[in-house]
C-alpha positions as CSV (number, residue, x, y, z in Angstrom):
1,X,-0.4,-1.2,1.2
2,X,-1.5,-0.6,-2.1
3,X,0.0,3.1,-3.5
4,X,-2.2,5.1,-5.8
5,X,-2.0,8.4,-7.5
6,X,-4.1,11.3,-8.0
7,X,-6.2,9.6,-10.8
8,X,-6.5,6.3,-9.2
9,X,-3.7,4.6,-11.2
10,X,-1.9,1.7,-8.9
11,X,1.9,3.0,-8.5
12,X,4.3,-0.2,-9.6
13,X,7.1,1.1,-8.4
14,X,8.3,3.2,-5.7
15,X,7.2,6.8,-6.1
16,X,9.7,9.7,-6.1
17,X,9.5,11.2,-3.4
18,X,11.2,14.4,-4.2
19,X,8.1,15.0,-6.7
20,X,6.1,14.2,-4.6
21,X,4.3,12.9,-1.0
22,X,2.1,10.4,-0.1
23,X,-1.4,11.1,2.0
24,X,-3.2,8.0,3.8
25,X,-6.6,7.9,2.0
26,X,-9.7,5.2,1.6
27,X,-10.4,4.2,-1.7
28,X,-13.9,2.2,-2.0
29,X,-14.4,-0.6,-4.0
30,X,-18.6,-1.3,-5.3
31,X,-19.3,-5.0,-4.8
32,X,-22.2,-5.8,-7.4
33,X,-25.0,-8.1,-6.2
34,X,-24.8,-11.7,-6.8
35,X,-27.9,-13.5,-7.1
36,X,-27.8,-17.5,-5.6
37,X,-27.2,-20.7,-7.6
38,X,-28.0,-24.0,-6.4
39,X,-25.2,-26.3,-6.8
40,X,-24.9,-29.2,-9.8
41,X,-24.3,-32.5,-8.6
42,X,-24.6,-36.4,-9.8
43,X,-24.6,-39.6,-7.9
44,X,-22.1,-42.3,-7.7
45,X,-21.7,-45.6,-6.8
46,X,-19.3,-45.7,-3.6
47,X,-15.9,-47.3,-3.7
48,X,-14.8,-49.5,-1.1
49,X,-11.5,-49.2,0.7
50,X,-9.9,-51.6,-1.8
51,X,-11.1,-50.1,-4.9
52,X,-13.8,-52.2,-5.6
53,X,-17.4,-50.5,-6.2
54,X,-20.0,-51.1,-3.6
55,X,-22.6,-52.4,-5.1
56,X,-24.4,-56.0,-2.9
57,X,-25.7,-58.8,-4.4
58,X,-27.7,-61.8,-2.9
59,X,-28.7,-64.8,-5.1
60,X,-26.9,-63.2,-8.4
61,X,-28.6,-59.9,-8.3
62,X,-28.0,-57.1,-7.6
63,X,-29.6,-55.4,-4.5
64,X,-28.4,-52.1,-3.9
65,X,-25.8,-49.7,-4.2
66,X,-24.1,-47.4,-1.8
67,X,-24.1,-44.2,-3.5
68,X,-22.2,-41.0,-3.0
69,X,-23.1,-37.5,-4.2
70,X,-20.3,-35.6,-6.1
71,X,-20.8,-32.0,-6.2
72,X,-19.8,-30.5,-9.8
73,X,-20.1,-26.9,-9.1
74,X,-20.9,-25.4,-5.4
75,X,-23.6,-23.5,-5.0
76,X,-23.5,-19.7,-4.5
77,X,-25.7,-18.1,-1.7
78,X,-26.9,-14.8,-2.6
79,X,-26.0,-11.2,-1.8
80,X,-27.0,-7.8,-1.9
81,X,-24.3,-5.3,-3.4
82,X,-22.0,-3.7,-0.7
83,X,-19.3,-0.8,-0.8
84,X,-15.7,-1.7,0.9
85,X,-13.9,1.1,2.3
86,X,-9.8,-0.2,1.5
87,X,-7.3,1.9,3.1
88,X,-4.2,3.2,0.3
89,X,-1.7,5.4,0.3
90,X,-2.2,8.4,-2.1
91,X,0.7,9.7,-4.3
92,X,0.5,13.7,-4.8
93,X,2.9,15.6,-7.3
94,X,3.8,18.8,-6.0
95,X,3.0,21.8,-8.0
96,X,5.7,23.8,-10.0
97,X,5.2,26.5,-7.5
98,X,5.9,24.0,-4.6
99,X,9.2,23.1,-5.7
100,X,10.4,26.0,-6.6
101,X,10.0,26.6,-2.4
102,X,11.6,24.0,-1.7
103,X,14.5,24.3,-3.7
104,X,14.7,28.1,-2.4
105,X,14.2,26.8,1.1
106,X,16.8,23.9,0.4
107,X,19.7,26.5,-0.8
108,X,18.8,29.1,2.0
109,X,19.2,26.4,4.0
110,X,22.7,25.2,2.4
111,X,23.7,28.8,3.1
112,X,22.9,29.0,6.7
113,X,24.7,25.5,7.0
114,X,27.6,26.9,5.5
115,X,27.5,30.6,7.4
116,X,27.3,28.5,10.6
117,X,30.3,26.5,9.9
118,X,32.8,29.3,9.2
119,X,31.6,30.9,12.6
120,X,32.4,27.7,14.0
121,X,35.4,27.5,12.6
122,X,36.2,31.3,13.6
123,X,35.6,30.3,16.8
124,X,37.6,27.5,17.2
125,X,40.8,29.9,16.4
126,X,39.9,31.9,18.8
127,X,42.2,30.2,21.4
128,X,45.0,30.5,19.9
129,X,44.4,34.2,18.5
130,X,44.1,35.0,21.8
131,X,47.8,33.5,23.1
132,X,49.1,35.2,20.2
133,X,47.9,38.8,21.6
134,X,48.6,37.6,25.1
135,X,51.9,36.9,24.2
136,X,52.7,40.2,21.8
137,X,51.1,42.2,24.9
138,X,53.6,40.5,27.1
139,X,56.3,41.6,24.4
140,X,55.3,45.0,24.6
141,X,55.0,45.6,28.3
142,X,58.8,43.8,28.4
143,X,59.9,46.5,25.4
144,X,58.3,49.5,27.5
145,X,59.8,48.4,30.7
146,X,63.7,48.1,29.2
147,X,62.3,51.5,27.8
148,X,61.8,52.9,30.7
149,X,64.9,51.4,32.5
150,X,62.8,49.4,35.0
């Protein structure tokens, strides 16, 4: 499909898409009337199958000719002028003010990426955090008992 920007230019390469998006969009294309031509043609003289010409003789004259009509340039019906709706894909440049959104929203983003991973990670050494207290706790119940002579 043929890729067009805002003015109507044809694209020739691949747009950048990080400038920019792409819309579906018709773009019409005026057909001017054409007015009919009859076609321009000339006889021959046929050729037989073995190259010879056909033309037939009786008594040493010649009596006729099979002739063939060889068309020089076709003829051209007419036709009134017509509009033709082609679908295109429209390229559209985003504004300065656009990108400067989306680069915001692209580093808030980033950050809540990041934020989520260290909670992730915080949680993951939770486990083990947790044996470590467990075990301290069972330390200190051992200390208070020899404490306490029990």
């Amino acid at each position: 499909m043929k890729i067009i920007d805002e003015t109507g230019i044809v694209l020739t390469t691949e747009p950048d898409l990080e400038a920019g998006y792409l819309v579906e969009d018709v773009e019409v294309v005026h057909h001017d009337a054409v007015e009919g031509t009859a076609p321009q043609w000339h006889r021959e003289t046929a050729k037989l199958p073995d190259g010879s010409l056909a033309i037939y003789y009786r008594d040493g004259k010649e009596i006729g000719r099979d002739m063939v009509k060889v068309i020089d340039v076709p003829g051209v019906d007419p036709q009134p002028a017509w509009d033709e709706e082609v679908p295109v894909m429209r390229y559209i440049r985003y504004t300065a003010e656009e990108l400067a959104a989306q680069t915001e929203a692209k580093k808030k983003a980033e950050e809540a990426a990041a934020a989520e991973a260290k909670k992730k990670a915080e949680l993951e050494t939770v486990p083990g955090r947790m044996d470590a207290l467990e075990a301290a706790n069972d330390d200190l119940v051992l200390m208070m008992a020899d404490l306490i002579g029990g």
